[in-house]
TILO-659286 format. One record per residue: residue in three letters; x, y, z of N, C-alpha, C in turn; chain. Coordinates in steps of 0.05 Angstrom, whole numbers. Layout:
# TILO-659286
 residuo    nc1    nc2    nc3   cac1   cac2   cac3    cc1    cc2    cc3 cadena
     ALA      X      Y      Z      X      Y      Z      X      Y      Z      A
...
# end
This chain:
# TILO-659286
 residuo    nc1    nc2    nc3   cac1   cac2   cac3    cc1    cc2    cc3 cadena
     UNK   -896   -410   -789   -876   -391   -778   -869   -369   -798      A
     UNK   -862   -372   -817   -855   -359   -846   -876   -341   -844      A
     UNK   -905   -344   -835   -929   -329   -842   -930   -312   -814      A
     UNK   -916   -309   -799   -921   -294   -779   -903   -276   -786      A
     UNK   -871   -288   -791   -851   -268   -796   -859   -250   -824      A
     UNK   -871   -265   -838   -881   -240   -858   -906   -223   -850      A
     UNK   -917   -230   -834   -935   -211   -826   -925   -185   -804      A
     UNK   -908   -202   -791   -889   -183   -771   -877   -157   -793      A
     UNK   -859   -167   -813   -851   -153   -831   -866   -130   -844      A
     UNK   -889   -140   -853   -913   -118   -867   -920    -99   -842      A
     UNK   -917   -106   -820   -934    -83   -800   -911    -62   -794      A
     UNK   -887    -78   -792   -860    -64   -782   -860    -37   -805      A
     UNK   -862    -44   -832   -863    -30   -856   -881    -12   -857      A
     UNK   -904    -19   -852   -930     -2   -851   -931     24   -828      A
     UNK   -916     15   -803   -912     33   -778   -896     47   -788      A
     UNK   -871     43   -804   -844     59   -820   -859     78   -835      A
     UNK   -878     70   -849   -894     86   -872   -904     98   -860      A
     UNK   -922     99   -842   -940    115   -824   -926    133   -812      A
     UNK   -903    132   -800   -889    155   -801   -880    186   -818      A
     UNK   -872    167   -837   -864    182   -856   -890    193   -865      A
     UNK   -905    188   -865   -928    198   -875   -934    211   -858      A
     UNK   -937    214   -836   -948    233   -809   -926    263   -819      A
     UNK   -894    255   -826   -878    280   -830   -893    289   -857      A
     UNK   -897    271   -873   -906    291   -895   -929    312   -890      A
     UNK   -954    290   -883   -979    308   -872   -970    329   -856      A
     UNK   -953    332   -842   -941    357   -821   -941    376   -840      A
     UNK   -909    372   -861   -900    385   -878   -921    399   -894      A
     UNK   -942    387   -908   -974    399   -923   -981    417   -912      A
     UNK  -1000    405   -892  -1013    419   -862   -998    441   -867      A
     UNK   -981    447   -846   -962    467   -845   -964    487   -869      A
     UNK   -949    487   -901   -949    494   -920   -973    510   -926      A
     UNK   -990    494   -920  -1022    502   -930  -1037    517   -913      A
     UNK  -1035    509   -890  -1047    526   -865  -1040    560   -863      A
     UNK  -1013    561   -860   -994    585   -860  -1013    603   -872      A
     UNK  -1016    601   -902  -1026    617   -922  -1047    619   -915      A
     UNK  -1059    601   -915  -1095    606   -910  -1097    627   -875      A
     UNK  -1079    624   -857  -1087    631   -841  -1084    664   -839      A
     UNK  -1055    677   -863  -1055    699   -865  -1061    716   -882      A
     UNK  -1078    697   -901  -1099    707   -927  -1124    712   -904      A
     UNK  -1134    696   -879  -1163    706   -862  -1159    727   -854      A
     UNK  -1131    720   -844  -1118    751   -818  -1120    777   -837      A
     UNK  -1117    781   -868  -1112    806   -878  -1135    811   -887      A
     UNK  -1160    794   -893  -1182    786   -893  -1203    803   -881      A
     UNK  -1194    791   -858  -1211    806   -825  -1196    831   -822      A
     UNK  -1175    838   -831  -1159    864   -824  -1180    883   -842      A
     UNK  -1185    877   -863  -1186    888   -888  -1220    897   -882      A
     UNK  -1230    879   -868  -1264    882   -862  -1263    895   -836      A
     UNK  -1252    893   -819  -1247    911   -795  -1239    947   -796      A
     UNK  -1223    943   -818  -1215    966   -822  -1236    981   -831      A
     UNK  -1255    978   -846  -1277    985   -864  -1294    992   -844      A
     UNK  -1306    976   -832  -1313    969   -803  -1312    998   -780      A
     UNK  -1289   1002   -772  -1281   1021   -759  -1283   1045   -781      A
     UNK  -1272   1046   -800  -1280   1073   -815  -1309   1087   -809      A
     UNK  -1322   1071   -819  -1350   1066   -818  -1365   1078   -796      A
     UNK  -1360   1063   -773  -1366   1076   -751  -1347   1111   -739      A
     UNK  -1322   1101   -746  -1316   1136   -750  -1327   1162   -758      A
     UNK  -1338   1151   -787  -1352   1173   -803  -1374   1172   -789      A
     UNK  -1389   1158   -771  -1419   1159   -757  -1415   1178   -735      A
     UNK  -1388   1173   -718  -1382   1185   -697  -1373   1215   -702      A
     UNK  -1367   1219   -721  -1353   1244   -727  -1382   1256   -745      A
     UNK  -1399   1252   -750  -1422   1268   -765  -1438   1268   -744      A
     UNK  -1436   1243   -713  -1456   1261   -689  -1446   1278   -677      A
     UNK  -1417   1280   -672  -1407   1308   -661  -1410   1331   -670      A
     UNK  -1404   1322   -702  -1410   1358   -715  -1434   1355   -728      A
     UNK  -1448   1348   -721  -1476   1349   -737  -1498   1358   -712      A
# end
């Protein structure tokens, strides 16, 4: 009996932990993601922009050219 209620105990504990750990991983995730996602965004802004120049100066040398 002793060996069930300690085993009951360890899972009860382990589900408690698993929680808390699910908020932390959130908390990371989160933290970490953010950045990386608006370091791509300024990223792709930054290559897009180039991008469209690019083709500007093409479009504007077949009109007046």
């Amino acid at each position: 009996m002793k060996f069930f209620r300690s085993k009951w105990n360890t899972r009860s504990a382990t589900s408690r932990f698993k929680g808390k750990n699910m908020i932390a991983y959130c908390l990371i995730w989160m933290t970490h993601y953010i950045p990386l996602v608006l370091v791509w965004q300024y990223r792709a802004a930054r290559i897009l922009k180039v991008y469209n120049e690019r083709a500007h100066q093409e479009v504007t040398l077949r009109t007046f050219a």
